[in-house]
N, C-alpha and C positions, 0 to 999 in steps of 0.2 A: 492683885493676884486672883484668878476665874479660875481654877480648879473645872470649869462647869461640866456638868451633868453627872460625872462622876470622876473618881479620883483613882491611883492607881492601888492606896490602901481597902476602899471603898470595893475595886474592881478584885481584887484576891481572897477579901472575905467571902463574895459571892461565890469565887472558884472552889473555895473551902465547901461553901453549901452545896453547889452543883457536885461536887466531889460524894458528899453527904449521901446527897438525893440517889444518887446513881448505886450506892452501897449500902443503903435498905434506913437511912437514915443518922443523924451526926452523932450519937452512942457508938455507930458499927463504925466511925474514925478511930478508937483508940488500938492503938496498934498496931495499925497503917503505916507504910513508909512509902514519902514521898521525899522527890527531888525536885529542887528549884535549880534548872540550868539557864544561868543567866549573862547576858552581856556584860564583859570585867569592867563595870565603867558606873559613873552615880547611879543614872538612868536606870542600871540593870542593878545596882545592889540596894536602890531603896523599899523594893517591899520585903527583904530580909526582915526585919524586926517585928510587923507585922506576922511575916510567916512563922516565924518564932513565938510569937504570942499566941496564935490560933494551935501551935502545936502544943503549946503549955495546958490550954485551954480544955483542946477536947483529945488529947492524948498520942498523938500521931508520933513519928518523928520526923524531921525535915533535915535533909541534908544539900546545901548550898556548892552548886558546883560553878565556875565560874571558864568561861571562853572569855579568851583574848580576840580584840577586833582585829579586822572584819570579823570572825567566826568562821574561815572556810576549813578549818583545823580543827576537827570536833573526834578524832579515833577515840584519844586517850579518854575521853571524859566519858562518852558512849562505853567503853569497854569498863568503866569503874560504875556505871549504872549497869550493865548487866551483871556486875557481880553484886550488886546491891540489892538489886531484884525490888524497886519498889511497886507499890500498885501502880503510881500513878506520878507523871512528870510534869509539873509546871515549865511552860519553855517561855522566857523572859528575853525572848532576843531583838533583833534589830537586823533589817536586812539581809546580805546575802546569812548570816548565820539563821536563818530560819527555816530555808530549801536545805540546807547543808544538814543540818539536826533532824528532819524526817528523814531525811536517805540514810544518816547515820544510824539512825531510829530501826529502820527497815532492815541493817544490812546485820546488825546484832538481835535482830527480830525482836524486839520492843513493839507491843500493838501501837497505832498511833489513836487507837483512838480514846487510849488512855493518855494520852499527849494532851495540853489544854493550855494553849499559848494566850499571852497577852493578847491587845489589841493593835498593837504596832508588831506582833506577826500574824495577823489573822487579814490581808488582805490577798485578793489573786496572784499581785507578785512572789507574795510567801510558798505559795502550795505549786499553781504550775510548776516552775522550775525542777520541782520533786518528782512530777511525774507522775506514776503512780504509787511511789512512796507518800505521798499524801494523802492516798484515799482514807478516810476515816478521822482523820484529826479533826480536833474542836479547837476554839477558839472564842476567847469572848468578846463584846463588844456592845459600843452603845448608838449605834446607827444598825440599819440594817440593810442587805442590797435587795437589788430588785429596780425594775424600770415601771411598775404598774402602778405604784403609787400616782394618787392623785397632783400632787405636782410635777414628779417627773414625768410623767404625759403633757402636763404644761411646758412643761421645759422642753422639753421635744418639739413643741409645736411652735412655738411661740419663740424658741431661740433657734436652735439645731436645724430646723427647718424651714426656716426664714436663713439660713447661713450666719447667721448671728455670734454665730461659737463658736470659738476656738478650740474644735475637738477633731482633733486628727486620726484620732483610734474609734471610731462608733464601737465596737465589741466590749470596750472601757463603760461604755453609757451603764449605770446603775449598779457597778462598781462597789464596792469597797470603800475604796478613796474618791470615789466622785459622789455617793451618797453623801458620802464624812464633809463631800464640801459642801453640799447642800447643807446640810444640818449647822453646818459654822453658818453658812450666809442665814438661816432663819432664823439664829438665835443672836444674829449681830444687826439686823436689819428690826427685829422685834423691839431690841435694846436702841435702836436707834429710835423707832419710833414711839417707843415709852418715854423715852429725854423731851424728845423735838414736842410731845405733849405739855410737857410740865413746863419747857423753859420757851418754849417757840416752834410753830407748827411751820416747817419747811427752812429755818434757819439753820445755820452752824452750830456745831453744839461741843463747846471744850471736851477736854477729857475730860472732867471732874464731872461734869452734867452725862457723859455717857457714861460713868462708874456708877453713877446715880442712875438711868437708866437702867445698869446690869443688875444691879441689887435690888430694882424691882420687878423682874423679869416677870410675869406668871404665866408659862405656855400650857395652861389645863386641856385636860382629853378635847372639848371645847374648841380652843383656836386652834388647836391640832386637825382636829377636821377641817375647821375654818380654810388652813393649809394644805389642806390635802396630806400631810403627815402623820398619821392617824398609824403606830407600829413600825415607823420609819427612826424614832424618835424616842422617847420618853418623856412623859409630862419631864416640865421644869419651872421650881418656882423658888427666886432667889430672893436673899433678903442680906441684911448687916452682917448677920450673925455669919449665914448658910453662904458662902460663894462655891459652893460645889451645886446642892439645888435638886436633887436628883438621886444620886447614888447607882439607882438601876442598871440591873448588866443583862442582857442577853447575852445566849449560846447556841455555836450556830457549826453546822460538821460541813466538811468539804466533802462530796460524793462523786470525786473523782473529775466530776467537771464544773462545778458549781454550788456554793454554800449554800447550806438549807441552814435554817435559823429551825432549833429542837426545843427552845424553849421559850415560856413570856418573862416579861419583865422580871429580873430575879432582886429582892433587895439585900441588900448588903448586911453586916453589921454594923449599926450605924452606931451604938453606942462605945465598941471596941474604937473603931474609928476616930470617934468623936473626941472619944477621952484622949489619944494619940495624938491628935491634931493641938486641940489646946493646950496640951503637956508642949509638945514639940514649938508650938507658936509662943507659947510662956518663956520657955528656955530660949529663942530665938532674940526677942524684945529684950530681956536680961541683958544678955551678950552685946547687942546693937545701943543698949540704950534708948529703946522703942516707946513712947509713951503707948498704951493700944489705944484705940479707938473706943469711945462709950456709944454702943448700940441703943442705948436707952432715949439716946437723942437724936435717933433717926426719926427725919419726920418722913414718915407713911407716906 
């Protein structure tokens, strides 16, 4: 299990900071009401507890509202957030409930650009559809778009342009979701070639030797340029312990026709987090009867 780069507890802690940042600092949270409108489904109810704990913390309130899928049915939940009046909405959705939630946003005049959606509603399929009810919305994320990075000008050249690719949409190129697969293929290709090190240069390599591989991932600022991914990306460097590697979130506004990324690498709470995760993975092993693993006797 690769959580990698960052997780989606990892990814709300920073929304909480970016929240902070924006309102003069995390003291001027208590008080604050926010809403988490989320997809009614695991996916969409697991950073509840999380959200719960960061409100405990620095004094907010948080009020959990939940859309039934698809999401194209959002009146009633919009109409109890405008009576609610909070600062600020966390949007937790999936798909078409993403375009649906800004127009709703819009139509009960909710700014959006106190809107601050996951990363599976923060690509160009999320905002177009809105229209101009999306101008101003944020959204977080841990890739970034853009065509200028130094490998995606490789990839232009070298694939795209030699007819090499299967890209039917050019306008798609640097993307959202085409960057996000960039960043999978560098961090699965790195991992391949960390194994094929250790166990065989150009052989096959089990799972178990590519687990090994992922858990020793190290992508420093370093091979990032090496890659031409230098801000595309976030360092990441995994280990026994760590399969997340990273944490780091950027935050990045739609301006109507194209996402500008507002901020750098933001970190999370890693120790709220942390304790979370081992709480949760202790309870897990219990229940299953899980021996865990001793990190102690990873060899390096």
């Amino acid at each position: 299990m690769f959580p990698l780069i960052t997780n989606y507890w990892s990814q709300n802690t920073a929304k909480i900071k970016f929240i902070g940042t924006k309102e003069g600092g995390m003291d001027k949270l208590k008080g604050k009401k926010i809403v988490n409108i989320y997809h009614d489904s695991a996916y969409g109810k697991e950073t509840i507890p999380i959200l719960d704990a960061q409100a405990k913390k620095y004094g907010f309130t948080v009020t959990h509202i939940p859309v039934a899928h698809p999401g194209n049915e959002q009146g009633a939940q919009w109409l109890q957030i405008r009576q609610i009046k909070p600062d600020w909405v966390i949007l937790r959705g999936w798909g078409v409930m993403n375009p649906t939630a800004l127009k709703a946003a819009a139509k009960v005049g909710f700014p959006r650009d106190h809107i601050i959606g996951v990363w599976w509603s923060g690509a160009e399929e999320d905002v177009l559809p809105a229209g101009s009810a999306a101008k101003g919305y944020i959204s977080a994320g841990f890739n970034a778009p853009g065509s200028e990075f130094p490998v995606m000008k490789d990839i232009k050249k070298y694939v795209y342009d030699k007819g090499k690719g299967e890209f039917e949409d050019k306008a798609r190129f640097g993307s959202i979701y085409h960057t996000r697969g960039v960043v999978a293929g560098i961090v699965t290709v790195e991992a391949i070639r960390i194994a094929q090190a250790k166990f065989g240069k150009g052989q096959p390599i089990t799972g178990e030797q590519m687990r090994w591989g992922i858990e020793h991932l190290n992508i420093d600022e370093k091979r990032l340029k090496e890659l031409g991914a230098v801000g595309l990306m976030p360092p990441l460097k995994v280990s026994c312990l760590d399969h997340e590697g990273s944490g780091l979130v950027k935050f990045q506004q739609w301006d109507g026709a194209k996402w500008k990324v507002i901020t750098d690498w933001m970190e999370p709470d890693r120790k709220l987090v942390r304790n979370k995760v081992e709480a949760d993975a202790a309870q897990y092993a219990k229940e299953k009867s899980i021996t865990p693993r001793d990190c102690s006797n990873d060899a390096g």
